[in-house]
Phi, psi and omega in degrees: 000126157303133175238157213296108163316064192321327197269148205080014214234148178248101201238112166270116192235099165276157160090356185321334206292330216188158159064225166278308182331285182352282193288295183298353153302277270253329200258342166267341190280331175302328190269353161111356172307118184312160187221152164257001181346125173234165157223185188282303175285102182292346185277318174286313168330308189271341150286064159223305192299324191300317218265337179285310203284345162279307183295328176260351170099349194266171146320040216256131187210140186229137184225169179273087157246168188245093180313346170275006145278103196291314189289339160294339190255312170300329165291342160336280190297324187291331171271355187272354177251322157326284174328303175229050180054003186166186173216110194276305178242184206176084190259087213270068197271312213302161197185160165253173177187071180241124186256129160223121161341113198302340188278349217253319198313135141269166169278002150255348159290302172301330162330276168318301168327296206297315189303335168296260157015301185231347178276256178329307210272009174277317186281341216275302204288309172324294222277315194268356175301322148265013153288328187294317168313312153338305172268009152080018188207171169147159176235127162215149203221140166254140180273124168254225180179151156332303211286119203040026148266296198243336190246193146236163173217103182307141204077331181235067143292343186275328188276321158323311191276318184298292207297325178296322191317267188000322178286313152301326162309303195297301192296324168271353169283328189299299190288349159291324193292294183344306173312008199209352153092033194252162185223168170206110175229213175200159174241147196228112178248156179291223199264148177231108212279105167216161176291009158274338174301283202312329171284015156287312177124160186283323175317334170266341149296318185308286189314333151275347175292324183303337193265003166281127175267014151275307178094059168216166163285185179257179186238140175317320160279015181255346159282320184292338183264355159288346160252052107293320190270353176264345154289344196259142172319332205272356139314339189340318209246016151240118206226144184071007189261160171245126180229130187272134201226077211210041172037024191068037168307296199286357174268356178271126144306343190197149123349289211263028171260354146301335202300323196248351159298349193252341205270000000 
């Protein structure tokens, strides 16, 4: 089997700055694509984009955006289409990911949570969709999580509902795309070593780790390479779908439904 060629391919990663965006900027710029990485601090952006494009050898450019600015985010794809001629892919990565109690909640936390989260990666998809249409191709993949598609977690009910949102955006956005050779799909990740995990604490790292039956957290690359593979041609005829990236968190009923393959 042949596999999809990068180079020369235009791929836009919001949220690019830290975590998994990082590693999917980074996994892509390794594969030869030109990459666009964005954050909310265009100066942190674009040294990340600098430290990428050194470390891969690759194409890497970075600006500053605020996905709750609908004109920040069309200026995005207009520069990613300046820079590198279209927008081939559209890695709707970026996100908040802050726990507060529901009795706690203002109506700007949920605010923040949807405009980022679910808000930003809608208008993100809008804005970059005609270039794709131009090329009669494109990809676009989203980060959703576990977290409100398949589990709960008490305190982030607000970020549960933007990451399921997501979800109804991917199935119907597939079918408007499809007519235009464009897919839309999501990656749903588990527990992730990225530095928002770590900053939850080891105690909370232990403890997911006990609930994975691979028995690790996941890595920025176990992600970065399912939105590559959902970006790749070789992806063509899968569109609306959720592909769960999470070392089989979601498959135990319990803990101790781990206990005797481990005993």
């Amino acid at each position: 089997m042949t596999f999809t060629p990068w180079e020369g391919r235009s791929v836009v990663v919001t949220g690019g700055t830290r975590g998994i965006g990082r590693g999917i900027a980074e996994l892509f710029a390794r594969q030869g694509a030109a990459v666009l990485l964005t954050g909310r601090d265009g100066e942190t952006a674009r040294g990340v984009a600098g430290d990428l494009a050194r470390a891969t050898g690759g194409t890497v450019a970075g600006m500053g955006v605020d996905l709750r600015e609908p004109e920040a985010i069309e200026e995005m794809a207009a520069e990613a289409v300046r820079l590198h001629g279209g927008i081939d892919v559209l890695c709707a990565n970026a996100g908040v990911f802050t726990g507060k109690p529901l009795r706690e909640m203002t109506a700007a936390d949920v605010d923040e949570m949807l405009d980022v989260n679910l808000r930003g990666s809608i208008l993100a998809a809008r804005a970059c969709l005609p270039a794709m249409e131009r090329a009669g191709r494109g990809r676009i993949v989203l980060t959703s999580s576990i977290t409100g598609p398949r589990t709960g977690f008490a305190g982030w009910s607000h970020y549960g509902a933007s990451k399921a949102g997501q979800l109804g955006f991917v199935r119907s956005a597939a079918l408007e795309t499809a007519p235009y050779g464009i897919t839309v799909n999501a990656v749903l990740p588990g527990n992730v070593r990225t530095e928002g995990l770590v900053e939850l604490g080891e105690e909370y790292m232990r403890g997911m780790t006990a609930s994975i039956p691979l028995g690790r957290l996941g890595e920025t690359s176990d992600i970065a390479h399912a939105v590559l593979f959902l970006a790749s041609d070789e992806a063509a005829f899968i569109t609306g779908q959720t592909l769960v990236v999470d070392g089989g968190q979601t498959l135990p009923e319990s803990l101790e439904a781990l206990a005797l393959p481990r005993s």
